[in-house]
N, C-alpha and C positions, 0 to 999 in steps of 0.2 A: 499762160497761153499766149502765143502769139500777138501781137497788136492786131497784123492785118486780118485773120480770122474772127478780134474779137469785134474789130469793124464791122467785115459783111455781119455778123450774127446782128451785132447793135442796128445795122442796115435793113436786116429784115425784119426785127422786130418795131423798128422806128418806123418801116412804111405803111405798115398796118394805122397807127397812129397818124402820118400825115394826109393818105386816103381817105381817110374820115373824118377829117380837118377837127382833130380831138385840140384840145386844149394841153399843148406842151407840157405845163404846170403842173396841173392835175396829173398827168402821166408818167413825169417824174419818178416818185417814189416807187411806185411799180417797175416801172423800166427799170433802175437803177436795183432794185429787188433782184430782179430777174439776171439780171447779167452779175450780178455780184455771186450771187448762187452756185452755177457754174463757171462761170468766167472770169472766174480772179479781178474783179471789175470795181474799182472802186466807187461808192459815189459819187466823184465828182470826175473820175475818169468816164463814167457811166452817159451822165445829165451831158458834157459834151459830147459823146456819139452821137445824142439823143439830140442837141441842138445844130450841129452840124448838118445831121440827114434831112431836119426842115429845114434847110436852107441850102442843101446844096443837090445838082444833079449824079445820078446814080443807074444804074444800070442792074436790076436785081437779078438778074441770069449772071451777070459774071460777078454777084456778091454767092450765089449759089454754089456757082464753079471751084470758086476757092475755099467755100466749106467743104466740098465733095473732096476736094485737091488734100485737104489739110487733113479732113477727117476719115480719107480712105474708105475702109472695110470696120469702119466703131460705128454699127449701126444704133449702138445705145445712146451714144453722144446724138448721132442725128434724129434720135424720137427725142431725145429732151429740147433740143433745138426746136423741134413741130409741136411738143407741150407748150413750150414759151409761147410760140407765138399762137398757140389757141386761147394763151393766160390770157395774152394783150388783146385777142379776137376778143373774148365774152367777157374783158374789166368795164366797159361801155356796151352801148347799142352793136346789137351785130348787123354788119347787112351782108345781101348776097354776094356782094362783091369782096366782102372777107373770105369766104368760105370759097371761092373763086380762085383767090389767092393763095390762100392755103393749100388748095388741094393742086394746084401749078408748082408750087414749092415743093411740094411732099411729090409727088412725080419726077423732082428731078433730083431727088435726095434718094428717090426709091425707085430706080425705073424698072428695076426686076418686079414691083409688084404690081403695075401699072399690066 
């Protein structure tokens, strides 16, 4: 896959995580789980998406655009994409503002069903 797709994906699933000012560490494995899965994602290609997004500014509507861009009319790819990031939603404390996010994500991953 792509780099720059497996970026926004690692993008969106790493804002969930710095939202919640979760513990990088601990989220690790998980994350690097998750993108390995579908995303041809190594380990340690993984843990840096995942350190990079704490620490740098982003824009998640145009991490969106370019899944939308890449991913076309593969509405299957884009529900495991909305799986993923519900994994990373309920591996910790959920709050409103997750579910917030999610459901803004899923809207523009799916605007026919909005």
């Amino acid at each position: 896959m792509d780099k720059k797709i497996k970026r926004s994906v690692a993008t969106l699933l790493a804002h969930i995580i710095k939202v919640d000012n979760r513990d990088v560490e601990k989220e690790i494995p998980l994350f690097c789980s998750l993108m390995g899965q579908n995303f041809e994602c190594n380990k340690e290609e993984a843990a840096e998406f995942l350190k990079q997004a704490m620490h740098e500014e982003y824009n998640i509507d145009e991490h969106v655009e370019i899944i939308n861009k890449a991913l076309k009319d593969d509405k299957l790819s884009k529900m495991h994409i909305l799986e993923q990031l519900n994994h990373i939603i309920y591996s910790d404390t959920i709050t409103e503002v997750d579910y917030k996010i999610f459901d803004a994500i899923k809207k523009k991953l799916f605007p026919e069903i909005v």
